[in-house]
N, C-alpha and C positions, 0 to 999 in steps of 0.2 A: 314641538315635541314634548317639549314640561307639563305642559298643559294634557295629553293626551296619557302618557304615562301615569303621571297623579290620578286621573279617573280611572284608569286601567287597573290601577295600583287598590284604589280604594272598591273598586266594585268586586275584586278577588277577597280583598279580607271582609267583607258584607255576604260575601258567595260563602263563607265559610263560618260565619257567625259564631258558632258554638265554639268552636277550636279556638275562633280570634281572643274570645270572650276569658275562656281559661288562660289563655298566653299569658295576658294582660294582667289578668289576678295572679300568676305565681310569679308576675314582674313585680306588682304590686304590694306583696308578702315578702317577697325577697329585699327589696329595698324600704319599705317600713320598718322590716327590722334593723336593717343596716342601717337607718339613719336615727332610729332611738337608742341603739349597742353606740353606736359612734357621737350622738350627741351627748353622752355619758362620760362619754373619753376625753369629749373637745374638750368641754365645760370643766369636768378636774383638772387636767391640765393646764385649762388658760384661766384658774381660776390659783391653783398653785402659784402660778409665774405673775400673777397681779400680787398676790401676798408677798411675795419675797421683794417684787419691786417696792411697794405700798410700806415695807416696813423697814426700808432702810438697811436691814441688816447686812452685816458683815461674814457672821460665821453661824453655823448652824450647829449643834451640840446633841445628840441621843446615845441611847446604850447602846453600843457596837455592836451583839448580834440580836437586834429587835428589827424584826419584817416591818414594824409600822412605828409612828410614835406613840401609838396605843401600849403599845406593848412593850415603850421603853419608859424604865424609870431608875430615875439618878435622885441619888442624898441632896435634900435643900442645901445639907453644907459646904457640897462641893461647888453650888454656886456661889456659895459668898469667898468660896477660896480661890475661883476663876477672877471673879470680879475683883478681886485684890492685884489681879498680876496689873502691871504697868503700861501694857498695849492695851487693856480693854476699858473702853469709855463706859459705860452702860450691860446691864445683863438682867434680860428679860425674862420668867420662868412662866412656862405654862403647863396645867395638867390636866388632860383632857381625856377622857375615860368613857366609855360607851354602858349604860344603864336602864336595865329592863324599866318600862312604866306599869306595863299592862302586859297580860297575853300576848299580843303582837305588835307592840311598843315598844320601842327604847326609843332613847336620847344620848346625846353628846355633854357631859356637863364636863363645862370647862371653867377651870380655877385661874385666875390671874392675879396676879399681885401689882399690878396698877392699871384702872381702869382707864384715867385716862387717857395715859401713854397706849391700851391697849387697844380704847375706841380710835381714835387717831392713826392708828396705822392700820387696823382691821374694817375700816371705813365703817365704824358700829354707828348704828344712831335710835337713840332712843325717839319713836314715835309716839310712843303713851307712857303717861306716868313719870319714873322719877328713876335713878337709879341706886341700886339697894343697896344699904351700910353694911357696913362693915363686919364681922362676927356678930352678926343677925341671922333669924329665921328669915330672911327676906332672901328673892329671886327677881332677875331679870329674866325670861322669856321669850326667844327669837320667835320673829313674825309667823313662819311656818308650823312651824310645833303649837302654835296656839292657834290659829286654823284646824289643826287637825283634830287638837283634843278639845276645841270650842273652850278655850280658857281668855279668861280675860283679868286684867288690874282688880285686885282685889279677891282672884278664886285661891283658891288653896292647892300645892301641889304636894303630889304625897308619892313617895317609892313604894315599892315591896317591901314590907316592913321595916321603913325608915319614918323621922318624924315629917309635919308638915312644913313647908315652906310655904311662907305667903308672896303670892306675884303681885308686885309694886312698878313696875314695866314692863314694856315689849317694846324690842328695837329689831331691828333689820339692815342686814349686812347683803356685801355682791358674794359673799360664801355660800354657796347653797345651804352646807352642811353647818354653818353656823347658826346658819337661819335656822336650822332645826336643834339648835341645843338648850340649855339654859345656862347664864355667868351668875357665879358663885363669888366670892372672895378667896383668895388663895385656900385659907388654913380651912375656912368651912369645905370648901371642896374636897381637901385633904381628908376629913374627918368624915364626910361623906361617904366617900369612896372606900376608906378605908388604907389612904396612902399616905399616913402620918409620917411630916416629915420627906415627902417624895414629890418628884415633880416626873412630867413626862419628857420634856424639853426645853432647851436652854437656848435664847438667842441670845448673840450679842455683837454689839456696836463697836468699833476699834477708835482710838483718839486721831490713827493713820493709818489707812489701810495699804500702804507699804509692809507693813507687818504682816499683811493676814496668812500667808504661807509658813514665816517662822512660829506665828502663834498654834496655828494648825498642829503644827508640828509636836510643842511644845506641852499640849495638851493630850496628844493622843501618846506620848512618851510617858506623860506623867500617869496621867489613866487610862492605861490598857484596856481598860474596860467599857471604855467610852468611847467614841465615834466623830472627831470635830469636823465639819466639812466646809466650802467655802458655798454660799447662800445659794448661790446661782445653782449649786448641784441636787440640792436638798429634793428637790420633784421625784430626780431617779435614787433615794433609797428609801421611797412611800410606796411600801411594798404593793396593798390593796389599791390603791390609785395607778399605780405600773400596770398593774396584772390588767386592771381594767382596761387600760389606754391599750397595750398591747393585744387583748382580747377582742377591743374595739378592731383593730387594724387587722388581723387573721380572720374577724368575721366580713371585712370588706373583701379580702381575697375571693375567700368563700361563695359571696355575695355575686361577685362579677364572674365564677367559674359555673354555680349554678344559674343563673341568670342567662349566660351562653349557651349552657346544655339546652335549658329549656328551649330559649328561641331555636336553636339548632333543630334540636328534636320535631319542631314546627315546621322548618322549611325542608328539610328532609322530606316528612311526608307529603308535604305542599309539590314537591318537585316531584318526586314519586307518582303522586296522581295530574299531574299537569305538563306531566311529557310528553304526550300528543300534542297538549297546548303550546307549548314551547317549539316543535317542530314544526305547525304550523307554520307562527308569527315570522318561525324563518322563511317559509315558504314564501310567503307571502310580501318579504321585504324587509322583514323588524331585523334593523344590526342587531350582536352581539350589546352594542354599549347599551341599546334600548331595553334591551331583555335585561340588563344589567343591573339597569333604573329602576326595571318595578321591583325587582326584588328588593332592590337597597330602599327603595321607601316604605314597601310594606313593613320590612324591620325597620323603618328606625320609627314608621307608625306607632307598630306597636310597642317597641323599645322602651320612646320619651311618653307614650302615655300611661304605658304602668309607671315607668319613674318617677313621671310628675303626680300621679294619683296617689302611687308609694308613697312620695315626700311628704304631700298634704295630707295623708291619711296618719304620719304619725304625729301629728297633732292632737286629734280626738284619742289615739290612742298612750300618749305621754300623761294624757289628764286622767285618765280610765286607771292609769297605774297610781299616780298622785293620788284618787280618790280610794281608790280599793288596796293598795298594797302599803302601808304607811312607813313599812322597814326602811322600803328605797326610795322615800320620797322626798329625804333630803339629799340625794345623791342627782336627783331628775334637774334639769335643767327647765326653765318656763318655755323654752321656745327652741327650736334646732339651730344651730347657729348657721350664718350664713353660709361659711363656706362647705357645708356637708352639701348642702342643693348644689354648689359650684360642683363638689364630687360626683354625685346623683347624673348631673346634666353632663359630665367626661363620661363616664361609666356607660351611661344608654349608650351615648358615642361610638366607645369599645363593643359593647354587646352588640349594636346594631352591625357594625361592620366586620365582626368576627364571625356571627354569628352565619354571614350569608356566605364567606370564603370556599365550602363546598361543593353547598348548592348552585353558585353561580361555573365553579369550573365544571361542572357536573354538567351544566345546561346548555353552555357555551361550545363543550365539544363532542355533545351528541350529535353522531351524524342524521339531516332531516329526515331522509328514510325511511332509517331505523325510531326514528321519534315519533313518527308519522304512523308507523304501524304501531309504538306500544300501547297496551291495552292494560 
């Protein structure tokens, strides 16, 4: 009976070719997009929750109402006044600022004030070259950023009417977005930017983290104005990384309601014109469950191979964005992570077998008859 149905199955979507064909591509559009919107979401996300694991941290530190840590910034002094209290072992500053290069350019230039400690938890590693001194015109250069702008050890990099920097290395992190910035030295970043004296955020290490609630506490009492949280939390108050991740998740919804329509709207017409066909087969002996069978193969025919054409298709099209769109090309991920294809392959799943719910009761209880005669 497998055997007959399958061919039964596939000689209707061959008898229909041009319909099949379209099905298939707005399967295929539909989950392309859903898996480059959502390989965007994974990747910040599990690239957030590697950083906080990767750097030991206890507590997290920004301006209390900043949507991003772009957009937060605290007095250097307040970190040497944190760092005094008696719970906190260590206190890291970072200032990281977003910087036109070009017309359709910018970069992330991130200031630190210790590079080792910084490479070491940021899994930085210098691939070429050296890494740059101190209150110097010199630059480090993440591996992406200098792919894009064809820079290499020894070119010059220069802002919008800022001075030059010389790049003295290129190193390469699992941050996307770090890959695409350049490291400065704290105070030259500062003066860079133009944030003398200011940092964007403040980690820090506890001597026991028994304390880290009362410290929390202690801190966001003393500066109202500040924000302490505990590490683990820090993913949900990155505003532009939320929005994304969230973004990502309403266009899956999205994804698997159009995705339905379509196939629906398919087998609709399919049964519409094949309801003589379908009275027949009864005539003739085909159960219900048989009739049942070709429809649920046709879809999920069609289904898994838009989804899997989708999936593979945003591959060339992740690189197309990398090559031509440079804004979001440190946000792109190299590859879709695996478990979006795990979603892709439930998804067809659902479409396939949602998508046929009408059409099968629709089929099953027309009287042969009346099947028989429609035209």
């Amino acid at each position: 009976m497998f055997k007959i149905v399958c061919s039964y199955a596939f000689r209707n979507l061959f008898r229909m070719r041009l319909r099949s064909f379209f099905t298939i591509l707005s399967i295929v559009l539909i989950i392309a997009l859903y898996t480059v919107l959502s390989s965007i979401g994974v990747s910040f996300t599990s690239q957030i929750a590697k950083l906080i694991e990767n750097q030991d941290i206890d507590v997290a530190v920004q301006a209390r109402f900043a949507s991003s840590p772009i957009s937060s910034v605290i007095k250097s002094n307040i970190a040497k006044e944190i760092s005094a209290f008696e719970e906190v072992k260590n206190v890291d500053a970072l200032l990281i600022e977003r910087k036109r290069v070009k017309k359709d350019i910018s970069v992330f230039v991130l200031g630190i004030s210790n590079y080792q400690i910084f490479a070491q938890r940021f899994g930085l590693n210098i691939i070429k070259g050296r890494v740059a001194q101190e209150k110097s015109d010199e630059l480090v250069i993440g591996e992406k950023m200098a792919n894009v702008l064809h820079l290499k050890i020894g070119s010059y990099f220069k802002f919008e009417n800022k001075k030059r920097y010389k790049i003295v290395g290129i190193y390469s992190s699992w941050l996307n977005f770090f890959n695409a910035g350049l490291l400065i030295d704290l105070s030259s970043a500062q003066s860079l930017v133009g944030k003398e004296k200011k940092v964007n955020m403040l980690f820090l290490t506890l001597k026991d983290t028994t304390y880290t609630k009362n410290l929390i506490t202690k801190i966001n009492t003393k500066y109202p104005y500040l924000r302490a949280i505990e590490a683990e939390q820090f993913p949900n108050y990155l505003g532009p990384i939320k929005s994304v991740f969230y973004f990502a998740k309403i266009v899956s919804v999205l994804t698997l309601l159009i995705a339905v329509a379509v196939l629906l709207n398919t087998f609709i017409m399919a049964i519409n014109e094949r309801t003589k066909e379908v009275g027949i087969l009864n005539a003739i002996g085909w159960s219900k469950k048989m009739i049942i069978s070709v429809f649920l193969v046709e879809s999920m025919l069609l289904s898994f191979t838009g989804g899997l054409l989708g999936y593979l298709s945003s591959y060339p099209i992740m690189y197309l964005l990398r090559q031509n769109f440079t804004n979001i090309y440190m946000y792109l991920p190299n590859s879709p992570d695996i478990s979006i294809f795990v979603n892709v392959i439930l998804m067809c799943f659902v479409i396939s077998i949602v998508s046929i719910l009408f059409p099968i009761l629709y089929s099953t209880n027309i009287k042969i008859a009346e099947a028989i005669r429609h035209e």
